[in-house]
C-alpha angles and dihedrals in degrees: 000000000000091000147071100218089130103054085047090055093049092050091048096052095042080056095061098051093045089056092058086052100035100162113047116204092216147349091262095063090054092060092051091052091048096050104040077049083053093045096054092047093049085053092048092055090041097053087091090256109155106226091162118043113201107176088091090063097035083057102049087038087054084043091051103049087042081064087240109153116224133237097265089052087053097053113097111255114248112240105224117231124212 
């Protein structure tokens, strides 16, 4: 992945919490806060839950070694005018 979606997600949602609390007593409470939010999200991921779906690549890659072109090759070229 070219992004960082996921560690955006993880900030936002450590900030929400972090807004209900809004004065921590210690360090040691912060880092509760930060790992149950990293446990739920580990749950969340482990639950069996597809976020990337791979069976679209694994089908133009097995199209692509077999030599089949794809819709977009068969399509006539447009000429261009001017």
């Amino acid at each position: 992945l070219r992004t960082t979606n996921g560690v955006e997600r993880l900030n936002e949602e450590i900030r929400r919490r972090e807004r209900v609390i809004r004065i921590f007593p210690n360090r040691e409470s912060v880092y509760r806060l930060v790992g149950a939010v990293l446990i739920e999200i580990d749950e969340k991921w482990m639950s069996g839950r597809k976020y990337l779906d791979m069976s679209e690549y694994w089908r133009w890659r097995k199209m692509k070694e077999q030599g089949v072109r794809s819709v977009n090759q068969e399509a006539p070229a447009i000429k261009r005018v001017g």
